[in-house]
N, C-alpha and C positions, 0 to 999 in steps of 0.2 A: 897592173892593167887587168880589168875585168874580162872572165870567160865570155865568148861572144858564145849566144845563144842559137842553138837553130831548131826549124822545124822536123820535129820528128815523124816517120813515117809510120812509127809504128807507137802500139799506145795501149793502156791497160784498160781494154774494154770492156772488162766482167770486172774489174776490183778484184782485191787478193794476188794483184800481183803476175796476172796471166798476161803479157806483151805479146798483142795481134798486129798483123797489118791493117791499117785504115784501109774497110772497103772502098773501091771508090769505081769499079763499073757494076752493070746491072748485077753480071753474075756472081761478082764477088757479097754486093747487100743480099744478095737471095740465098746466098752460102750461108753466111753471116747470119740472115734471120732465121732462117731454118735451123741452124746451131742453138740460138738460143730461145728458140721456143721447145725445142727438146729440150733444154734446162732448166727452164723455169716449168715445164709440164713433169720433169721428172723429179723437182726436188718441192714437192705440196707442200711441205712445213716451212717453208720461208713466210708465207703468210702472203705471199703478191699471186695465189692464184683464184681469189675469189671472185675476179672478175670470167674467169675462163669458161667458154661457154663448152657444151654437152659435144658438140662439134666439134671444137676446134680440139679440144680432147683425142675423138675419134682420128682426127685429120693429121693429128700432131703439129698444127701449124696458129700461130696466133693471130695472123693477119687476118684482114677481114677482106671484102670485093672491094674495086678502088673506087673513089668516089665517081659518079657520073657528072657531065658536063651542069644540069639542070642543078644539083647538089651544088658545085662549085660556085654558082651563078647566085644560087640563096643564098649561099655562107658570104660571098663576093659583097650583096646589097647589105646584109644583116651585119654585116663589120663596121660598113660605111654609116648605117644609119644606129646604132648603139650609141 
């Protein structure tokens, strides 16, 4: 008989092997994101920080302002009519 599978609660979120808890309320994504934009801001030779602005640098934070309702609303029409 075959092992029954389950869902794990925890999961290798960075690769290499490092088992995190899945975020799953605000504060814990906000832990989470703030973790790994300190990582990818402190390790520049991987090659994924050539998007990173002069800011987000200073700020140590990768996120950007969250979209506004009017933004939602363009992308909303522009999905439907593509």
């Amino acid at each position: 008989m075959a092992a029954k599978k389950t869902i794990s609660k925890h999961v290798d979120l960075y690769g290499g092997g490092v088992i995190r808890r899945i975020p799953v309320s605000v504060e814990e994504w906000r832990a989470y994101l703030q973790e790994y934009s300190v990582d990818v801001l402190t390790d520049p030779d991987d090659g994924e920080t050539h998007f990173v602005t002069d800011v987000q640098r200073e700020q140590r934070w990768l996120g950007t302002e969250p979209a506004t309702d009017a933004d939602i609303a363009q992308r909303e029409v522009r999905n439907w009519t593509d």
